[in-house]
Structure formats: C-alpha cells, structure tokens
Residue, then its C-alpha position, 0 to 999 in steps of 0.5 A: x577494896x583498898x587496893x581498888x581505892x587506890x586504883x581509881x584515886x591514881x587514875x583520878x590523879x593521872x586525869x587531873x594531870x592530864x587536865x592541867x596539862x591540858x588547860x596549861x598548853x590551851x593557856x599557851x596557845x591563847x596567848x600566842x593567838x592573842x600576840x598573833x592578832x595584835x601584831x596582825x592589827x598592828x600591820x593593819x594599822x600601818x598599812x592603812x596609814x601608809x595606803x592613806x599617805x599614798x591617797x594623799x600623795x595620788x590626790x596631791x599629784x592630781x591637783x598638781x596636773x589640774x593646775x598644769x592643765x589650766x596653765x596651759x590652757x591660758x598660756x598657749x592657744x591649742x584651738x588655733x589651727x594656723x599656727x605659722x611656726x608648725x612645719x610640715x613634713x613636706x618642707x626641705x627641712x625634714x628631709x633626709x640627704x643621706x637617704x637620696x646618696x644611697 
C-alpha cells in the first residue's frame, strides 16, 4: 500500500508541476498580450492625431481657396463677354509661319 501512496503522491506532484507550469506560460502569455494592446492604442493614439493634423491641414487649404475664390471674383469680372484683350485663334497672331514653308 505504500508503494501505491507514493505513486499516486508522484503523480499529484507531476500534475502540480505541470499545473505551475501551466499558469507560469498563461501569465506569460498575458502579458505579452497586455504589452501588445497598449502598443496597438499607443499607434491608435498617434494615428488619430496625425489624421486630426491632416483634417486641420485639409480644412486650413479649404479656407485658403475660399478666400482665393472670392478674390477673384472681386478683382476680375468673369461675367463680361466683351473682353477686348482676348484674341482669337483667327488672328495673324496664332499663326504658325513655319507650318505654311512645309
């Protein structure tokens, strides 16, 4: 009966080691997840910042062609059809001479 003790107190002790071992690599594991999901908010972090800069940057250029917009539109008269500067293509000045020495 002693030997059978001692089998079964081995076998408990083999199980417990195992068992240690067990929630040993589980801990492990655990943290390397925990260090994994701060370094994945970290990059989150970063990212919405830097997609906020570029919202800025987008909203900032939107602005500035608003107001370039407007600009224009009080300095030069687009509505005019009889501007006397414009030269059409029909004028001795678009010509080509060369196409004509061919």
């Amino acid at each position: 009966m002693s030997k059978e003790f001692d089998d079964v107190i081995k076998k408990i002790n083999q199980s417990d080691k195992l068992f240690f071992r067990d929630i040993t690599n589980l801990e492990k594991d655990h943290e390397k997840i925990l260090k994994e999901v701060n370094d994945i908010k970290k990059q989150v972090k970063d990212m919405s910042a830097k997609v906020d800069m570029m919202l800025e940057i987008l909203n900032n250029f939107t602005i500035m062609l608003a107001e370039d917009d407007e600009d224009l539109e009080e300095n030069y008269d687009f509505d005019n059809d009889s501007d006397e500067s414009w030269a059409s293509k029909e004028d001795d000045f678009w010509e080509d001479d060369t196409d004509e020495q061919l």
